[in-house]
C-alpha angles and dihedrals in degrees: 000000000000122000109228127202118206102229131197110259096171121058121257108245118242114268120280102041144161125255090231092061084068099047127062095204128066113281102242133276142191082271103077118078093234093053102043098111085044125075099181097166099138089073084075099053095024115102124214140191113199126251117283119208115268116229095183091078095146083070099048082050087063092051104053084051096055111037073040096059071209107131116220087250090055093048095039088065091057143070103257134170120188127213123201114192085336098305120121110250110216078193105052101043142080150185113200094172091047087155088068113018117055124194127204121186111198097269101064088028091138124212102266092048088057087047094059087049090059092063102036086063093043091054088046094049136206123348112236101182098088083207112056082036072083084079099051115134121234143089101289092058126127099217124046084224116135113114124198123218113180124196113193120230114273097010127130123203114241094199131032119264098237103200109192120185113191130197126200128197124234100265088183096304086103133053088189145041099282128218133221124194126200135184123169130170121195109194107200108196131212118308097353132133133206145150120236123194126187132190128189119193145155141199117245121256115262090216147329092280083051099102120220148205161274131197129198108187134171132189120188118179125186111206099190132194104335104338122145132215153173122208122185113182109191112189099199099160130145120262092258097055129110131199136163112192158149143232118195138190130183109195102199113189114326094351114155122204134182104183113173126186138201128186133180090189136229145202089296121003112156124161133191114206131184144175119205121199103201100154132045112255100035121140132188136179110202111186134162160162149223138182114175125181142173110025092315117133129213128196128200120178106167130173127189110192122198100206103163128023140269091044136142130204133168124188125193121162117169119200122193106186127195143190112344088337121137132199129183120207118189111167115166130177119216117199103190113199103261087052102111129170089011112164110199137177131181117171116170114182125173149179135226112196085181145059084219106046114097133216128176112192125189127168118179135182113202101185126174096171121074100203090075134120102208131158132172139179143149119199116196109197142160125232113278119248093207091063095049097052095048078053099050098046082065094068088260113139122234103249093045076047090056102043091047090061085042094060097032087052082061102023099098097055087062082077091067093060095089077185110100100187087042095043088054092048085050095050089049091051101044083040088056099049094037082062099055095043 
């Protein structure tokens, strides 16, 4: 088998660009419906250089110990692969099961390998975000960027897949704004299981001279013929960071898949997530949680399509917004016609502890077959008085009052992470910020 090297067909712009120079179609505006909660002008004006390889990776290692709350010995059990700026780091990552899981960064991607990916993205379809089309993998990109991660038939993975993607800030290396592009595939064959864990975190900017910068990501993930997995996205980025990306699955014939996310918030998180029913008999349980503060946003645009009959989703996501936070939830439900005998459920509930936090809430059904069991509904709220003086007449303080409704608001969707080291990390990180709101 040839090997096959992904080479730059376009020519790099000039440092510093546009963003507009990389995409053909108009960068988004207010305008569009998916963009609405977003004013991301700035990408227009705003000049970039891309993301240059980091050498100081010892440094970097310190830093996903400690925003991870995951020790070296932890990790070091586990499969992990390491992305810095969205370039893949040799140093950083690890298989420990090489016998059943394969990894292919861009530049030993063969032939056959380039050739799954094809039709992984075919099945998938086209890209509508103009942005994260950034990622898209052939031969006229700008970024060799496409990484290949391979799961045998009937194998299940003794050890989760942490996935850490890790963003710098500029500390004098950039003049500009700078850009990273990533692009990863996890091809989940027949009948396996695994556990897949990604972080996403970033160092805080120095000062304001100190540029920072944006990340384009896509995860695309194929769940073929009864395979099984659990997917768990944490966003822990700093305030200033800003990131636009998407999180795939393709659910092939009896797949099963539990994906849970959890977000802080930054300047600009927004994340595209979608759940593709390509074969009869799959089921999915899609479930998450965000907790933005200060004046940090969080975007959620998700989409479960029901392409093909006989198959099951259930959607929950839980916000809890505080001070001049704002959070966007768009969840929509498409029931295409052949989809015959589809049971789908989407809920979105969410609390303001403040007059000035902001939530805008938007569930849809879009359903063309008319055999179908489908119900939707989002809920915004404040926390009730009633319930914190009860709290209160029993010698608790305001703020622990506070905390306790706001636990017990999110308490129920931990259930959903089947993962008990993961469900503890999880506990510690949403304890911690519930704490601070």
């Amino acid at each position: 088998m040839t090997d096959v090297n992904l080479t730059l067909v376009k020519e790099l712009p000039t440092s510093p660009f546009y963003l507009a120079d990389l995409i053909d179609l108009t960068i988004p505006t207010r305008k569009s419906e998916d963009w609405k909660y977003n004013d991301v002008y700035f990408l227009k004006t705003e000049q970039f250089e891309f993301s240059k390889m980091i050498k100081d990776v010892e440094k970097v290692k310190v830093n996903i110990q400690e925003q991870t709350s995951l020790k070296h010995d932890y990790l070091a059990e586990s499969n992990l692969l390491v992305f810095i700026d969205g370039n893949y780091s040799d140093e950083l990552s690890r298989i420990t099961e090489k016998n059943d899981l394969s990894f292919n960064s861009p530049s030993n991607l063969t032939s056959e390998q380039l050739d799954k990916i094809s039709k992984i993205e075919n099945k998938y379809g086209e890209e509508k975000n103009s942005i994260v089309s950034l990622t898209k993998s052939n031969l006229n990109s700008y970024s060799n960027n496409t990484n290949y991660v391979k799961l045998k038939e009937n194998v299940k993975l003794k050890k989760p897949l942490y996935i850490i993607h890790y963003a710098t800030s500029s500390n004098g290396v950039y003049e500009n704004s700078f850009l990273s592009i990533n692009k990863l595939i996890l091809d989940l064959s027949k009948s396996s299981e695994s556990t897949i864990v990604e972080v996403f975190i970033s160092s805080e900017k120095k000062s304001e001279d100190d540029n920072s910068q944006l990340a384009v990501q896509a995860t695309l993930v194929n769940v073929e013929e009864n395979a099984n997995a659990e997917h768990y996205r944490f966003n822990l980025e700093s305030n200033s960071h800003k990131q636009i990306s998407n999180l795939s699955h393709l659910l092939n014939k009896n797949a099963a898949l539990n994906s849970f996310f959890y977000s802080n918030g930054s300047l600009l998180n927004k994340t595209d997530v979608k759940v593709i029913n390509v074969g009869s008999g799959a089921q999915s349980q899609t479930s998450g949680i965000y907790l933005p503060s200060g004046e940090a946003s969080i975007d959620y645009h998700t989409c479960i399509e029901h392409r093909v009959p006989h198959c099951n989703s259930k959607e929950v996501f839980r916000g809890i917004i505080a001070d001049k936070a704002k959070a966007t939830f768009n969840g929509k439900i498409h029931i295409f016609k052949d989809a015959q005998k589809s049971d789908a459920q989407l809920s979105n509930k969410n609390l303001l502890l403040t007059n000035t936090a902001e939530i805008n809430t938007k569930p849809e059904l879009e359903i063309y077959a008319d055999d179908v069991i489908c119900a939707h509904g989002a809920t915004v709220a404040k926390i009730d008085d009633a319930s914190i003086f009860y709290l209160k007449s029993r010698g608790i303080s305001d703020s622990k009052a506070r905390a306790m409704i706001s636990v017990g608001f999110i308490n129920e969707l931990l259930a959903y992470v089947k993962n008990d080291s993961i469900k503890k990390t999880l506990t510690q990180l949403i304890q911690s910020k519930l704490t601070l709101l």
